[in-house]
C-alpha positions as a printed NumPy array, in Angstrom:
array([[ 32.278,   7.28 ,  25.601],
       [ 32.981,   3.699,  27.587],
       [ 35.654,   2.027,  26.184],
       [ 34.009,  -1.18 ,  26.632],
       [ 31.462,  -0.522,  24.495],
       [ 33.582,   0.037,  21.571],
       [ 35.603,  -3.121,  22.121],
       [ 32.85 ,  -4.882,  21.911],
       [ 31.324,  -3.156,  18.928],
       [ 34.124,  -3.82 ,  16.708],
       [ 34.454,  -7.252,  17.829],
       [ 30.75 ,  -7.821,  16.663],
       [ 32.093,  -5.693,  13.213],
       [ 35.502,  -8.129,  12.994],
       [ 33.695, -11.458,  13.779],
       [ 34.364, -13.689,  10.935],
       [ 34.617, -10.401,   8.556],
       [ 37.652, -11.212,   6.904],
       [ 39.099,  -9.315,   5.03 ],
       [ 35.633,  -7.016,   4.43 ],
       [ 38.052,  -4.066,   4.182],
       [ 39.368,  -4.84 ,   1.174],
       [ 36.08 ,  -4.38 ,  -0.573],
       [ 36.062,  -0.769,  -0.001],
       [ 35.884,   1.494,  -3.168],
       [ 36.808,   5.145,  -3.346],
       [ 36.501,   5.851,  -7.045],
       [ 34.814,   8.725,  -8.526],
       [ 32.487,   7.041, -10.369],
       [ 28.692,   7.587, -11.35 ],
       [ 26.277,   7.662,  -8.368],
       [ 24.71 ,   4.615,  -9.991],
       [ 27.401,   2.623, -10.445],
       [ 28.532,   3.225,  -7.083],
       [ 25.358,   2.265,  -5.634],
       [ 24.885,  -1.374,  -7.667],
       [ 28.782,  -1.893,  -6.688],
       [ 27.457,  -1.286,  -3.29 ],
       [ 24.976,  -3.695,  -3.583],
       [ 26.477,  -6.485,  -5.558],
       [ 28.724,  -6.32 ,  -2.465],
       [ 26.486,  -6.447,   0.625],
       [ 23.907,  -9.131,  -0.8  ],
       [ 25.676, -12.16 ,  -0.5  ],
       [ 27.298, -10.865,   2.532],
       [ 23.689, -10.495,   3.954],
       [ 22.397, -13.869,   2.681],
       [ 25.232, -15.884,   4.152],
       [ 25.801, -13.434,   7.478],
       [ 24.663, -13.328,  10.982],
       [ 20.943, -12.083,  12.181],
       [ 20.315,  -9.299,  12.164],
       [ 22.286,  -8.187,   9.958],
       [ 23.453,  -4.744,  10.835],
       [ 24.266,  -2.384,   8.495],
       [ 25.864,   0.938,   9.68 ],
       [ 25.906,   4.171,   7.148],
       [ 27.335,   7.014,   8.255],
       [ 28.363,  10.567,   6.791],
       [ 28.77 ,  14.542,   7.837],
       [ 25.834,  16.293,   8.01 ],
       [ 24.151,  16.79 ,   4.245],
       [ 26.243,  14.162,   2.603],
       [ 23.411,  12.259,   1.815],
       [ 23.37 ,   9.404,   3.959],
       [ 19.801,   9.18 ,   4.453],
       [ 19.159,   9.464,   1.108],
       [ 21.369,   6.254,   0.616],
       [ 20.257,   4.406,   3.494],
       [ 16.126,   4.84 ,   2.747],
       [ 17.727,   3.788,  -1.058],
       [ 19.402,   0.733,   0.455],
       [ 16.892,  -0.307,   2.357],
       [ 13.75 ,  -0.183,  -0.354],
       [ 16.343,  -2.19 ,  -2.86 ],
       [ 17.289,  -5.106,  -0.171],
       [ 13.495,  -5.374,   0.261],
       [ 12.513,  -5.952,  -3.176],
       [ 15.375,  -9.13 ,  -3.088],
       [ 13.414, -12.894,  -1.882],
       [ 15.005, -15.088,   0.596],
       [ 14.632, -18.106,   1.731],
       [ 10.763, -17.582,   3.431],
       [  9.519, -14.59 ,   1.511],
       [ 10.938, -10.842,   0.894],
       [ 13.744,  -9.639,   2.861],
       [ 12.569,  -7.776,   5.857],
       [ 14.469,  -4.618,   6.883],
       [ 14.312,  -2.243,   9.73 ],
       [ 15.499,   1.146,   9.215],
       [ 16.733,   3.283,  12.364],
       [ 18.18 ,   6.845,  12.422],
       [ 20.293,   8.457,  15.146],
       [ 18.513,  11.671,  14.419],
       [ 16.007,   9.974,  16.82 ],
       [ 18.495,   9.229,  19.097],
       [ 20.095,  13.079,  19.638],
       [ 19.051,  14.616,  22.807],
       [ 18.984,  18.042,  21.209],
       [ 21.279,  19.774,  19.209],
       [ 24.378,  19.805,  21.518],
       [ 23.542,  15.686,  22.286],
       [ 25.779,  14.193,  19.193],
       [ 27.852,  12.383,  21.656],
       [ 25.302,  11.019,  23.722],
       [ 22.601,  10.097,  21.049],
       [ 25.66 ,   7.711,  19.339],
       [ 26.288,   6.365,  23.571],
       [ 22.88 ,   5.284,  22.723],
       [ 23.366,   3.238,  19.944],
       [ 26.268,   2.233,  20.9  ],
       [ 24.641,   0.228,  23.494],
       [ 21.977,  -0.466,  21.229],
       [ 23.796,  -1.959,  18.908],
       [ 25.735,  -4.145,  21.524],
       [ 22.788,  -5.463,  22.633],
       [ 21.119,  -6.695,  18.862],
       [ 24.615,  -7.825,  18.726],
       [ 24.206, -10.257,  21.455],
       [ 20.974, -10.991,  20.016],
       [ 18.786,  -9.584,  23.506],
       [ 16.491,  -6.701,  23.116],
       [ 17.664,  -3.063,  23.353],
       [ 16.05 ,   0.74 ,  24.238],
       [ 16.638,   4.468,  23.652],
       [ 14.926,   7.051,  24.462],
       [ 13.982,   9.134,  21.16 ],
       [ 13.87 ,  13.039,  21.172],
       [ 11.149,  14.776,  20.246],
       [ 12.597,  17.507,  18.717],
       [  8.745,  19.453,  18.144],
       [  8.579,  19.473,  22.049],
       [ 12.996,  19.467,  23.102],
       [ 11.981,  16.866,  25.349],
       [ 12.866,  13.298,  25.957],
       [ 10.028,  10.637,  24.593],
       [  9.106,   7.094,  25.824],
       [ 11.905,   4.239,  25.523],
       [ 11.493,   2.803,  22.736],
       [ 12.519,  -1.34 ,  22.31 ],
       [ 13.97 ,  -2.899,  19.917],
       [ 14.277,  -6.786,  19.248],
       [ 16.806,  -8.41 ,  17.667],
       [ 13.989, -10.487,  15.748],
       [ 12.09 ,  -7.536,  14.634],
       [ 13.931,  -8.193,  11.494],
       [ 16.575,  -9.932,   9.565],
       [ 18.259,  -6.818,   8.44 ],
       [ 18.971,  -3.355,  10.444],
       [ 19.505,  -0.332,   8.433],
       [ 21.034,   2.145,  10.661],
       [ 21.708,   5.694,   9.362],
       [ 23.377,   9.067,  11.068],
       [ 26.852,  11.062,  12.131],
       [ 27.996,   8.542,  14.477],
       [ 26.879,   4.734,  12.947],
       [ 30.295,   3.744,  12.419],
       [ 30.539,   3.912,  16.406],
       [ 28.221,   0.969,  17.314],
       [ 28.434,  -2.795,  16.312],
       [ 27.631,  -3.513,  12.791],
       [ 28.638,  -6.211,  10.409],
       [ 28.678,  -3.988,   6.884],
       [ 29.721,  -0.122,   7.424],
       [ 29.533,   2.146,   5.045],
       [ 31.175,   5.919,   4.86 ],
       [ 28.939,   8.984,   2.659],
       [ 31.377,  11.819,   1.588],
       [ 30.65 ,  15.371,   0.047],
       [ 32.139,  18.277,   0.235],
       [ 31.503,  21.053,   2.88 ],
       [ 29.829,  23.095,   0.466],
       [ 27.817,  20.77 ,  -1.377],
       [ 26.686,  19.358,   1.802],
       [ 25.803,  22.836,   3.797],
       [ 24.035,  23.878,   0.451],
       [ 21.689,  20.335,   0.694],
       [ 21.21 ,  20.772,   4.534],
       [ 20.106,  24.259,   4.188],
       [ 17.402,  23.04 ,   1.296],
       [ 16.278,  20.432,   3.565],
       [ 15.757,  22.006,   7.079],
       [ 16.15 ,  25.831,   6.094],
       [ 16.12 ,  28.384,   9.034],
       [ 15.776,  25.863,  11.535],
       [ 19.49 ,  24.067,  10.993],
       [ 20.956,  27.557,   9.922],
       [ 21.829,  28.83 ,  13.674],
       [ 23.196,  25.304,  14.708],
       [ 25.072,  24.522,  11.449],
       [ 28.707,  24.922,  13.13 ],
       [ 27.506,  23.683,  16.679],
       [ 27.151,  20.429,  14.761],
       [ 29.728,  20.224,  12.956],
       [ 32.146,  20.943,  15.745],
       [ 30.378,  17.897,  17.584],
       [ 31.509,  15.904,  14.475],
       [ 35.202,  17.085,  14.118],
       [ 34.949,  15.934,  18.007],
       [ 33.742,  12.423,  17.262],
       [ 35.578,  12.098,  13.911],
       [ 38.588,  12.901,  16.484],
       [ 37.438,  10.641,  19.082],
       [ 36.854,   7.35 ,  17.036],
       [ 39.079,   8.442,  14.217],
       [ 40.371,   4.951,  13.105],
       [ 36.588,   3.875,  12.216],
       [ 36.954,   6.711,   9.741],
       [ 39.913,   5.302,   8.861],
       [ 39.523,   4.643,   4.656],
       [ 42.925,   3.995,   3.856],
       [ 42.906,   0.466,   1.707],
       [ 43.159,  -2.626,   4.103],
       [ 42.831,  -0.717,   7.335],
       [ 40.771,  -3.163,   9.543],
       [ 38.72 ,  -0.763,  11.357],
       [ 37.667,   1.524,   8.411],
       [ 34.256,   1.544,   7.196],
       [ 33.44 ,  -1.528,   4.099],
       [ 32.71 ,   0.938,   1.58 ],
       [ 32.92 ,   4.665,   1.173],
       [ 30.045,   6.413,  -0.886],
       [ 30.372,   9.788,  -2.85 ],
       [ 28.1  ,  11.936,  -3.159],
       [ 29.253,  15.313,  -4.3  ]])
């Protein structure tokens, strides 16, 4: 991955974050609870932070990220700003995978994604289509598309985000959910991909980082199972 990239990632993450960090739970409490603690947290963040507001949630494979982040995003909408109800965009890196092997490359390509809503200019991937294993037309994003990005997959910590957020399960829990959800089809690739994450949770290991206070950790980490 370029280095430059991440540098400026996290210094879109750091800018005027504070101390962010601190706000990171790890308890084992009630899915619920978690989630409005998660929430009472990131609103007035959201209200009073940049545009867009980028939120990054990331997790293994099966730990329910998705879940969380289709969650997150249907509660922020139903909360009025200033103009109306709050407008969110939700992206997923699952688009952005050029095939099973392409974990690295599909987060290169938010990565510079990322940067570039950061800046506030337009930015492109190019999706997979995953029915044909073929590349599909760029897609663009604008930075004005809407106030709040949603961004979910193995590799969200990576780009430039103002509010991260970690999903842990354990291995079993999470095979047991991916095999429910895509069956056969994931079953042959199960430890091609998660070799591709030990890789990236190797590469980028200190935004994985969830020890209390450590600036480049994620802003909250979310249990699952």
């Amino acid at each position: 991955a370029d280095a430059r990239l991440r540098v400026h990632d996290r210094a879109y993450r750091h800018r005027g974050a504070g101390t962010n960090r601190g706000s990171c739970r790890r308890g084992r409490r009630r899915v619920s609870d978690q989630f409005r603690g998660l929430t009472d947290d990131l609103l007035p963040r959201i209200i009073s932070g940049p545009r867009p507001y980028i939120i990054a949630v990331d997790g293994r494979s099966g730990s329910g990220k998705t879940t969380l982040a289709r969650r997150l995003a249907a509660t922020l909408r139903q909360h009025p700003v200033q103009g109306g109800p709050l407008t969110v965009l939700e992206l997923s890196l699952e688009n952005m995978y050029p095939g099973w092997d392409g974990l690295e490359a599909g987060v290169e390509q938010w990565m510079r994604l990322s940067a570039s809503l950061a800046k506030h200019v337009p930015g492109s991937y190019t999706p997979w289509d995953w029915e044909q294993n073929r590349p599909a037309p760029p897609v663009t994003v604008l930075p004005d598309a809407a106030p709040v990005i949603v961004c979910e997959g193995v590799g969200a910590l990576c780009g430039a985000f103002k509010y991260g957020v970690l999903v842990q399960a354990g291995t079993g829990v999470r095979y047991e959910r991916a095999m429910a959800r895509d069956g056969e089809t994931y079953r042959p690739y199960w430890n091609m991909w998660a070799a591709q994450e030990e890789q990236l949770f190797e590469d980028y290991g200190s935004y994985y980082t969830t020890s209390p206070g450590w600036p480049e950790g994620p802003d909250w980490v979310y249990r699952t199972g």
